[in-house]
N, C-alpha and C positions, 0 to 999 in steps of 0.2 A: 676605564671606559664608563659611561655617561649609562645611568639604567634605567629604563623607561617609566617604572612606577613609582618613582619618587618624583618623573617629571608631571606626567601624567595626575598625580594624588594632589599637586600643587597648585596646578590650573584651575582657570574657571573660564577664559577664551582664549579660543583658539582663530586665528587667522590662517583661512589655507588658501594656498596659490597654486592651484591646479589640483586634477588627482586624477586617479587611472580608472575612478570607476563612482558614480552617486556611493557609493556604498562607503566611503572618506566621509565627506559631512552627513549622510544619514545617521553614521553609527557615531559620531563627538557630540550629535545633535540628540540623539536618543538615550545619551548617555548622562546627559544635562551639563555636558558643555554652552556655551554662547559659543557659536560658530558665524565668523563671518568667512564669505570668500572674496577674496579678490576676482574681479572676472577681465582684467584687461589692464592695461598701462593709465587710464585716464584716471583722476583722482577718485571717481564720484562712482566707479566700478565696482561696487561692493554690494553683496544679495547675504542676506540674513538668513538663517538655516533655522526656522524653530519646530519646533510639535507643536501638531495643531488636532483636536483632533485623533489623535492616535497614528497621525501622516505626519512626514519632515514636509514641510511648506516652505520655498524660497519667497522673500518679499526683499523688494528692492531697498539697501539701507544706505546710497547713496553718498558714505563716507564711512571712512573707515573708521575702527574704534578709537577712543581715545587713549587705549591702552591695550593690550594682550600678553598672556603669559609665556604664549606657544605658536610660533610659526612651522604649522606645516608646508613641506611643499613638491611637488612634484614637478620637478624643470630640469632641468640641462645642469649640470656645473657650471657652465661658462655664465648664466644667470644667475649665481649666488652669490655678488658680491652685490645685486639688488635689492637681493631678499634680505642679506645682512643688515644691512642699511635701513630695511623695510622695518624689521625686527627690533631695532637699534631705535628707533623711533617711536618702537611703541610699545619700548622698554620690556620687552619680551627676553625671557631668559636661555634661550632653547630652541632652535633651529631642530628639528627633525623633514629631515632631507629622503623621499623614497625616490629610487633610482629609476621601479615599472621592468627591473629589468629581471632574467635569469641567469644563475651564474652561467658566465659563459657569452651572455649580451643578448639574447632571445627576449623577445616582450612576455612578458609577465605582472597584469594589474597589482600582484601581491609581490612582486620581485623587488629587494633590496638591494642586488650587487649591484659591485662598481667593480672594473680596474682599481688593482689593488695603488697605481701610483696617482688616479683621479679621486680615489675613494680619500687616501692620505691627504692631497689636496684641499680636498672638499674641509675635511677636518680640521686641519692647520689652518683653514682662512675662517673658519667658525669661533672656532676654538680662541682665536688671534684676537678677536674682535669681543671676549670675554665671554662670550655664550656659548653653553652646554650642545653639543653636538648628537644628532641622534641618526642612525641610518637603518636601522634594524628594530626590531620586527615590523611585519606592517603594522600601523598606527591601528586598522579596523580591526586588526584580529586580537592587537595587543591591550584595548578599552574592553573588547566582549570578554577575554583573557580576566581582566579583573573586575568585571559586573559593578563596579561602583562609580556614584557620581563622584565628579571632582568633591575636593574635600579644601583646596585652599583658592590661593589666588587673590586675585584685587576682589 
């Protein structure tokens, strides 16, 4: 199993497609990540997450990076052969996938279950596609968890 702090130690951007709460790029952003988000299907969808200030400030960055270590993302399964793809492009090692859910399928902003045969799924098509799989813990609690900036990365 794929363990968060050696993904995490290795980064230095993160691209996230969606999240259950500002508190996802506040906390990669305050953490001294480069955070982009994706905000939509169109190429040019992309908002820059930096500190400014002592605030995280969105600024429109209008293309994505030219590269990333870590795709986050908060979508559907049946959306992850996008994000693969997405990841795959921009040579990102690491899909860390939160489900929003709790066990059992109840919303939950910090929730990581899945169906243990969508959860396998999810894995096998990540994993397939040569990138590190991650679904656990939340990503915000698991950066404040190790209080340190990234340390590798591009």
């Amino acid at each position: 199993m794929t363990q968060p702090e050696p993904i995490l130690a290795a980064a230095r951007t993160v691209v996230v497609v969606d999240w259950p709460s500002r508190d996802v790029p506040d906390t990669l952003a305050r953490a001294g990540y480069t955070v982009l988000v994706k905000g939509g299907p169109e190429p040019d969808s992309y908002m820059a997450y930096e500190v400014t200030g002592g605030e995280v400030v969105p600024r429109r960055a209008g293309a994505p990076p030219d590269s990333a270590d870590l795709v986050y993302a908060h979508r559907p399964v049946a959306e992850l052969p996008g994000i693969v793809m997405l990841a795959q492009r921009l040579g990102a090692g690491a899909i860390w996938l939160q489900s929003g859910l709790a066990t059992g399928g109840g919303k939950d902003p910090r929730g990581c279950w899945l169906p243990t045969a969508e959860a396998q799924a999810a894995r096998d098509m990540v994993e397939s596609a040569g990138l590190a799989y991650l679904a656990a813990p939340y990503i915000a609690d698991e950066v404040r968890r190790l209080g340190a900036a990234p340390r590798g990365g591009r």
